[in-house]
N, CA, C and O of each residue as an XYZ file, in Angstrom:
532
protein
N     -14.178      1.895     17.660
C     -13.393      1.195     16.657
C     -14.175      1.205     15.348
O     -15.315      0.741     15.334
N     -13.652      1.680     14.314
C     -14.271      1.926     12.828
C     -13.824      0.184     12.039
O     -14.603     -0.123     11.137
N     -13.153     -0.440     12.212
C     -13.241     -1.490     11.397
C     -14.120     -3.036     12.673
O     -13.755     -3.201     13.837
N     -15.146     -3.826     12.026
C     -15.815     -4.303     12.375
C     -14.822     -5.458     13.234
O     -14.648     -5.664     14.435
N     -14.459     -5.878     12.401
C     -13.522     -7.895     12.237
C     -12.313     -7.541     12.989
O     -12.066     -8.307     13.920
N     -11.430     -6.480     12.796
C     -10.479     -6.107     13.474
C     -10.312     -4.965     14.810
O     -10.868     -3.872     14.924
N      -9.351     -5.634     15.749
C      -9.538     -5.153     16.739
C      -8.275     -3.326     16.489
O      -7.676     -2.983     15.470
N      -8.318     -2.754     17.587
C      -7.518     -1.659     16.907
C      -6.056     -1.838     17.167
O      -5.123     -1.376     16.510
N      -6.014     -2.605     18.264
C      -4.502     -3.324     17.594
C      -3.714     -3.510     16.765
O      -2.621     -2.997     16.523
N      -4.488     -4.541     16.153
C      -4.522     -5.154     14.743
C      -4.171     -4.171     13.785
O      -3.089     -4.072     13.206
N      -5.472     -3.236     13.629
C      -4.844     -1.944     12.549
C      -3.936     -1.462     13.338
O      -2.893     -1.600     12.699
N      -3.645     -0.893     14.520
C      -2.833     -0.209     14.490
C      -1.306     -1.167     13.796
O      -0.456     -0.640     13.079
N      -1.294     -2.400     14.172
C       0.271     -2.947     13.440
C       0.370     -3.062     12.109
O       1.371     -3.134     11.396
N      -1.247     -3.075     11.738
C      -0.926     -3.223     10.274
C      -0.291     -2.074      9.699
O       0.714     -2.084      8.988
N      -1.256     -0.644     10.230
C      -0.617      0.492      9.589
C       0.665      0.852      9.874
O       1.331      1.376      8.981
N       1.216      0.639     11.140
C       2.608      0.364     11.521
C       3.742     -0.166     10.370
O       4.791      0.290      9.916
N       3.046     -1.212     10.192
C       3.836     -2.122      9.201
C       4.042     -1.547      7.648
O       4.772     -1.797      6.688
N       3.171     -0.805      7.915
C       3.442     -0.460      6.067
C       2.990      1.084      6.225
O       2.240      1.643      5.425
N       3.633      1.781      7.530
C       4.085      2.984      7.617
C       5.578      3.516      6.643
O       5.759      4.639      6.173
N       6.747      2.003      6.522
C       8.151      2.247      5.911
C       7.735      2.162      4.935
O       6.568      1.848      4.698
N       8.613      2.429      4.100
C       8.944      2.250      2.868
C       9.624      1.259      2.567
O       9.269      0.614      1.581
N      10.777      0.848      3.307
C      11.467     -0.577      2.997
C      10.554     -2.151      3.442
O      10.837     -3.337      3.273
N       9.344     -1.429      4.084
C       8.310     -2.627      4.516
C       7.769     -3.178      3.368
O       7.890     -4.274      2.822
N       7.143     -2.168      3.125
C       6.278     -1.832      1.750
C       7.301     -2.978      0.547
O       7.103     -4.056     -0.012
N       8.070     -2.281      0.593
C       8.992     -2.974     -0.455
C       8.913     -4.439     -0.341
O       8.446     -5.107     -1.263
N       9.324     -4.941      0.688
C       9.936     -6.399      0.989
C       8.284     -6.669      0.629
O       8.176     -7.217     -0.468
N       7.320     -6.480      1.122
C       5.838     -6.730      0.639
C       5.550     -7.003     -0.803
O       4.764     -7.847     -1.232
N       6.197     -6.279     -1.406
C       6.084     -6.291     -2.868
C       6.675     -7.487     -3.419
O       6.191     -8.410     -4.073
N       7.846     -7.244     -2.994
C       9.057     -8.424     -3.269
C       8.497     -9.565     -3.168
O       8.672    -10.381     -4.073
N       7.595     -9.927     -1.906
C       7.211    -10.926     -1.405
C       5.737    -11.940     -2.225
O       5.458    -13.138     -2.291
N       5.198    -10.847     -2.654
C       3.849    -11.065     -3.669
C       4.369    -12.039     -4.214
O       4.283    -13.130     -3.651
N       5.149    -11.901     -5.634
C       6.076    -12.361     -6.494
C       6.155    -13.847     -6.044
O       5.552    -14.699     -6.697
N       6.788    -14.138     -5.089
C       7.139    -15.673     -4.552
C       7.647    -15.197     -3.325
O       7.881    -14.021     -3.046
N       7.880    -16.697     -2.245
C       8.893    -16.877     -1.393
C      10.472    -16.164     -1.838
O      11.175    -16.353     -2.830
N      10.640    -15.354     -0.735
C      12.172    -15.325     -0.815
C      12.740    -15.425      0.460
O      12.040    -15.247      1.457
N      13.944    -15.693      0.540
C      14.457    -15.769      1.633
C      15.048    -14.310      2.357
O      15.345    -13.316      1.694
N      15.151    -14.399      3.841
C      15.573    -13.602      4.478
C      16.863    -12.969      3.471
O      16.773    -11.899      2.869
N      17.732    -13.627      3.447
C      19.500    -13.042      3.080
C      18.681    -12.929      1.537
O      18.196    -11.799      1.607
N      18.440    -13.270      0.737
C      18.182    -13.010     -0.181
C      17.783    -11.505     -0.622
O      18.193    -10.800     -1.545
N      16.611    -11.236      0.621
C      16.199     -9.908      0.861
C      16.711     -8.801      1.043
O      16.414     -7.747      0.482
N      17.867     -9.074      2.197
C      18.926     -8.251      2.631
C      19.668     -8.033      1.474
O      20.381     -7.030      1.510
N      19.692     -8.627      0.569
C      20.899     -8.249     -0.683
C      20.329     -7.365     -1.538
O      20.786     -7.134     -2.657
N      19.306     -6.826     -1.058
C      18.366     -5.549     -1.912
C      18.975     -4.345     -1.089
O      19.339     -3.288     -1.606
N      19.026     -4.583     -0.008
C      19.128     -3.098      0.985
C      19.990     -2.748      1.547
O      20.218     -3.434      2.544
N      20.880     -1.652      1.327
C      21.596     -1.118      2.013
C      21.262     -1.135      3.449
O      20.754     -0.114      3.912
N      21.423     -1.905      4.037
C      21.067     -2.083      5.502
C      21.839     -3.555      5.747
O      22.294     -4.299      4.879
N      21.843     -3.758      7.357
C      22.399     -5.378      7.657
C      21.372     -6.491      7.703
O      20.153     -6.360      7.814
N      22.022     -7.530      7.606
C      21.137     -8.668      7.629
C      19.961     -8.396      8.543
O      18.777     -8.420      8.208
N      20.410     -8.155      9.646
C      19.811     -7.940     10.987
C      18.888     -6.848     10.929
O      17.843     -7.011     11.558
N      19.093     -5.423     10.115
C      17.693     -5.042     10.050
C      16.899     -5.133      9.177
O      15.912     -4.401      9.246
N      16.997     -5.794      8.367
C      16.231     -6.733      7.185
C      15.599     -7.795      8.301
O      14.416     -8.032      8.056
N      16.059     -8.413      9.344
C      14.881     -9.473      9.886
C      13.807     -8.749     10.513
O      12.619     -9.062     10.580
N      14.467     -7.618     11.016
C      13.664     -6.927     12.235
C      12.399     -6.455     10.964
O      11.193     -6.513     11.205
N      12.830     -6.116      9.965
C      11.563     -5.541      8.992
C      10.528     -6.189      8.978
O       9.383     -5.800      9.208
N      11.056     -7.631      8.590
C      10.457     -8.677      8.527
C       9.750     -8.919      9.552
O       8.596     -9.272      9.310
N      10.109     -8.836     10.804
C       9.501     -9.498     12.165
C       8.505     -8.813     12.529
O       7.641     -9.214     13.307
N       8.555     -7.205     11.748
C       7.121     -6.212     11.957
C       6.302     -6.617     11.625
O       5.380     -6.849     12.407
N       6.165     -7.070      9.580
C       5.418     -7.627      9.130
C       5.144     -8.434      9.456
O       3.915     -8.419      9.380
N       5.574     -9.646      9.991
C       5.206    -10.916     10.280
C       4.444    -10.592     11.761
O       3.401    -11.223     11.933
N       4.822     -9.755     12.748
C       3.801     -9.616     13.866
C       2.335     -8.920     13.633
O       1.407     -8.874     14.442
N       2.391     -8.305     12.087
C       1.568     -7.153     11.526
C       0.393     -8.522     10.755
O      -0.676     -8.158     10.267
N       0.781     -9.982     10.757
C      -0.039    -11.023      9.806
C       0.448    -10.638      8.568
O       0.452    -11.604      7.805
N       0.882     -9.563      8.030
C       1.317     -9.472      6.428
C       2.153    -10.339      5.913
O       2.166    -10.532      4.697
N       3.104    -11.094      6.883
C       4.049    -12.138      5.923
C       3.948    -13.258      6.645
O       3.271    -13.114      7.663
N       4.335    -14.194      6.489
C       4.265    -15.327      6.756
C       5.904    -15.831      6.973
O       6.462    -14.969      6.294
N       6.780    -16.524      7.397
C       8.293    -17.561      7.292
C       8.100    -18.642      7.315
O       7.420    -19.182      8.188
N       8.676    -19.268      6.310
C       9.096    -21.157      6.063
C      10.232    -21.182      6.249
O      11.088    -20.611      5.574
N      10.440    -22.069      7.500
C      11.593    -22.859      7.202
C      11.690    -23.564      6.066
O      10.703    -24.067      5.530
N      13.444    -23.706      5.386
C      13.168    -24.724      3.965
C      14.679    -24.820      4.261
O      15.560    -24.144      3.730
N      14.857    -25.969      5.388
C      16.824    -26.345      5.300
C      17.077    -25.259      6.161
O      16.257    -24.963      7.030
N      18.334    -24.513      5.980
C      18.643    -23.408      6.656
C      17.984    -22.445      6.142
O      18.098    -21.761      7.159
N      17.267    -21.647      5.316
C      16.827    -20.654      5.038
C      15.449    -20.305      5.657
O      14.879    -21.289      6.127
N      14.750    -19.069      5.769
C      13.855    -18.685      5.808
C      12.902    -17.858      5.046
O      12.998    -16.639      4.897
N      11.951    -18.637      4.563
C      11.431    -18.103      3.354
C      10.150    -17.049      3.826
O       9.534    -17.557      4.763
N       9.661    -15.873      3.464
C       8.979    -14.799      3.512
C       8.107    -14.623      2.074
O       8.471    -14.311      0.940
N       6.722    -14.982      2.672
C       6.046    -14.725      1.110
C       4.918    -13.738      2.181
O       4.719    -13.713      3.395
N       4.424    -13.090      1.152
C       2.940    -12.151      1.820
C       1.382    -12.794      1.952
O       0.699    -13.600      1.319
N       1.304    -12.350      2.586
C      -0.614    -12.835      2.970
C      -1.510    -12.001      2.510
O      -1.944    -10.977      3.037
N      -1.859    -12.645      1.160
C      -2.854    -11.370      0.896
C      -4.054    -11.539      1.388
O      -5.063    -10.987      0.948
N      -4.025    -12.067      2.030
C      -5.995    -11.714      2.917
C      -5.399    -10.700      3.636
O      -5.952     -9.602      3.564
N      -4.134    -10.825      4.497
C      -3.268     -9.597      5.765
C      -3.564     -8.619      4.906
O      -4.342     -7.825      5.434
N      -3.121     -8.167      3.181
C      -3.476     -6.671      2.372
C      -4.751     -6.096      2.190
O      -5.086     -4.919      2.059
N      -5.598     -7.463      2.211
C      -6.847     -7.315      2.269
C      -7.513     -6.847      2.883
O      -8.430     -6.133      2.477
N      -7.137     -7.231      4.688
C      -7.820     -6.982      5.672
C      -7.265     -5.456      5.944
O      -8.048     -4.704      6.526
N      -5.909     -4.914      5.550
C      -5.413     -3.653      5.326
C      -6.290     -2.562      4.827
O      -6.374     -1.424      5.289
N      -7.036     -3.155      3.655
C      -7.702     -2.817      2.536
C      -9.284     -2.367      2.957
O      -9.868     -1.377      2.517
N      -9.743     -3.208      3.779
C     -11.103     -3.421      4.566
C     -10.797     -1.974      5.466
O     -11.469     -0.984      5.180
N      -9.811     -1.890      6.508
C      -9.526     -1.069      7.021
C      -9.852      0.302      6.472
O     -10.621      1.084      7.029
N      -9.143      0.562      5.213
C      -9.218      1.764      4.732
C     -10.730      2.178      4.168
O     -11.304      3.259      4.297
N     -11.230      0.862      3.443
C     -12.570      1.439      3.173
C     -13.518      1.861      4.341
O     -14.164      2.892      4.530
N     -13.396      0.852      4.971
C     -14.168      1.289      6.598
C     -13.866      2.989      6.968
O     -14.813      3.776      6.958
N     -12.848      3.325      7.203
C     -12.320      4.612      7.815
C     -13.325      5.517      6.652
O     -14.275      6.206      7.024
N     -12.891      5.354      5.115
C     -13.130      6.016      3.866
C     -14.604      6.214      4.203
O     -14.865      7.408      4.349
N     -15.701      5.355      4.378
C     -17.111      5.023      4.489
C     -17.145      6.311      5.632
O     -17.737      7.368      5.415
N     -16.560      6.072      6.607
C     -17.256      6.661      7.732
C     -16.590      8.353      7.579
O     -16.784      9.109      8.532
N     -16.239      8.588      7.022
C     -15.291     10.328      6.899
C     -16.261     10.434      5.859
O     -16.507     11.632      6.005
N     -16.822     10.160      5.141
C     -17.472     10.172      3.581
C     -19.382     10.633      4.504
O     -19.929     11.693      4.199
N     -19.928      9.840      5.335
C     -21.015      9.639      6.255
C     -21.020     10.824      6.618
O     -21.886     11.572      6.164
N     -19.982     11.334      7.597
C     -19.622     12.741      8.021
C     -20.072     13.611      7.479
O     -21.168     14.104      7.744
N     -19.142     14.054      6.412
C     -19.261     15.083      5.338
C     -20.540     15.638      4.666
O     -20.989     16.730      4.317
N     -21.065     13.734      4.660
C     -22.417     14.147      3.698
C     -23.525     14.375      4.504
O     -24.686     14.667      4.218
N     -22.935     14.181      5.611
C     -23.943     14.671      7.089
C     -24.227     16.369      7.555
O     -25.257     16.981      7.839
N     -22.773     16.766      7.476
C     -22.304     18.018      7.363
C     -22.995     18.979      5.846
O     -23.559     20.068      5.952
N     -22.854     18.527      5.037
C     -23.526     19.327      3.793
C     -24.707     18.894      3.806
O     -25.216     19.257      2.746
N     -25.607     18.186      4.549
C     -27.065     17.921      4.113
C     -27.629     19.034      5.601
O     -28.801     19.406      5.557
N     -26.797     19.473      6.769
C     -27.286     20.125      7.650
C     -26.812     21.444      7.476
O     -27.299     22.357      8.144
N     -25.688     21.694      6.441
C     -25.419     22.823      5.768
C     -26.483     23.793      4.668
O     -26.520     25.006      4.460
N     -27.258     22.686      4.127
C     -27.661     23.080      3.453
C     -29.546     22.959      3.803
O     -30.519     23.236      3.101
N     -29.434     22.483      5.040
C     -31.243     22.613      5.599
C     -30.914     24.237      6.066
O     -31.852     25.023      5.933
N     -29.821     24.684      6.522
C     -29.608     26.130      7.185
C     -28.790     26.704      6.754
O     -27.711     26.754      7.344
N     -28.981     27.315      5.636
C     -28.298     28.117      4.849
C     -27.445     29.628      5.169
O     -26.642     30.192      4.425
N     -27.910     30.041      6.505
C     -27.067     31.243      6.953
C     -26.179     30.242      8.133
O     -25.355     30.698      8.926
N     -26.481     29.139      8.045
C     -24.728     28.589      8.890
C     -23.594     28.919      8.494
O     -22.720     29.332      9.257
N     -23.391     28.719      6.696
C     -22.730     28.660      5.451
C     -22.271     29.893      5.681
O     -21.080     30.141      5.490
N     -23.284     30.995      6.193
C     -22.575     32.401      5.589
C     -21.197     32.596      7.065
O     -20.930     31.953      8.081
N     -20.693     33.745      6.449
C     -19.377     34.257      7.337
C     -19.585     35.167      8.513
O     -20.021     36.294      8.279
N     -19.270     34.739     10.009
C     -19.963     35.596     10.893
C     -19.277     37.512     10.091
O     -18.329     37.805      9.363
N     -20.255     38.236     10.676
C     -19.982     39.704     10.195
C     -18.360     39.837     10.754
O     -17.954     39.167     11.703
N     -17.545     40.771     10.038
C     -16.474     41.802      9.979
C     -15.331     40.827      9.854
O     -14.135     40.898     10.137
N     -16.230     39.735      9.246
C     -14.638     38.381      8.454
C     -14.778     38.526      7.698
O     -14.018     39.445      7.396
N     -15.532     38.157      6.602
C     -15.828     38.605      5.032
C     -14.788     39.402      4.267
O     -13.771     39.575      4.938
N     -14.761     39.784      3.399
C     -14.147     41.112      2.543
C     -15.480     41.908      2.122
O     -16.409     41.521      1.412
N     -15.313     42.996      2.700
C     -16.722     44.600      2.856
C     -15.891     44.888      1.251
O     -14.823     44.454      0.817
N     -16.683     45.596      0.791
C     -16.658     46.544     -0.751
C     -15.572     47.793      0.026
O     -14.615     48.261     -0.592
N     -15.838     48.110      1.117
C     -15.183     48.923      1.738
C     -13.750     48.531      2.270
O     -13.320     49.345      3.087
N     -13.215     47.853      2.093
C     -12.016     47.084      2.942
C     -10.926     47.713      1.863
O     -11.324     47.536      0.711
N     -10.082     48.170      1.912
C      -8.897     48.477      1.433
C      -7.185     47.186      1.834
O      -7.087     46.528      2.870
N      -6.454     47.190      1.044
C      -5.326     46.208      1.234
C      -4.461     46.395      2.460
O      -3.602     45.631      2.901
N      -4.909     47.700      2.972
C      -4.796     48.128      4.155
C      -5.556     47.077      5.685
O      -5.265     46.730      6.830
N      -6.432     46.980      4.872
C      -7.620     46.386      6.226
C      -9.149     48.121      6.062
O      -9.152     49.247      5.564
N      -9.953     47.395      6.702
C     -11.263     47.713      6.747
C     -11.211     49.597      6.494
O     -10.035     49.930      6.346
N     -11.632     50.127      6.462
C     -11.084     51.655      6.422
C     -12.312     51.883      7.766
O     -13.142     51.039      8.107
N     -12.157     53.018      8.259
C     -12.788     53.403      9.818
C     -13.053     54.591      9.635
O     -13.543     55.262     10.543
C-alpha cells in the first residue's frame, strides 16, 4: 500500500468516486455551500434517483457529507475527504518519481545498458527496405 493513513480501500472509493464526471461535478457544486439532493438533480439530465445514487458514492467515498434540514437533504463536500484524495496522489507521484530516479542513476553507473542490443538500431547500411544482406 503506497498511501500511509489510508487503507487501499479507502483509495480505492475515493478514486472510484471521482472516476465520473457527474461526481466530480456535484463535488464542485458542493464546495460552494450545502445543496440539496432535488436541488442537484435539477442540474442533470438524469432522475432524481440517479442523482442520490451519485451522491451515495461520494458519501460512502467520505467526500460528502448529508444534513437533514426538514424534509430536505443537504450535501456539502469534505475537504479534508479532497485532501486525503490529494495525499493519495502525491504519495503514488513520490514513489513513480523514486523509481525513475532510481532507474536513471543505475542507467547511468552502466552506460552500455542505455545502448540498443545489436541488429535493432538503424546500421548506415539499412535501406527503407530493411537491412540490405
Amino acid at each position: 500500500m503506497v498511501v500511509d493513513e489510508l487503507s487501499d480501500e479507502t483509495v480505492d472509493r475515493l478514486f472510484h468516486a471521482l472516476a465520473d464526471t457527474t461526481r466530480r461535478d456535484i463535488l464542485r457544486r458542493c464546495v460552494r455551500g450545502k445543496l440539496s439532493v432535488s436541488r442537484l438533480a435539477e442540474a442533470y439530465p438524469m432522475s432524481f434517483a440517479a442523482v442520490q445514487k451519485h451522491v451515495a458514492v461520494l458519501e460512502r467515498a467520505g467526500l460528502v457529507s448529508k444534513q437533514r434540514s426538514g424534509r430536505e437533504q443537504l450535501v456539502r463536500t469534505d475537504p479534508d475527504a479532497v485532501g486525503r484524495a490529494r495525499q493519495a496522489l502525491d504519495e503514488l507521484e513520490s514513489a513513480w518519481r523514486g523509481r525513475v530516479d532510481r532507474m536513471a542513476r543505475l542507467l547511468a553507473e552502466d552506460p552500455s545498458a542505455a545502448e540498443e542490443p545489436e541488429g535493432l538500431g538503424t546500421a548506415e547500411n539499412d535501406t527503407p527496405e530493411g537491412p540490405e544482406r
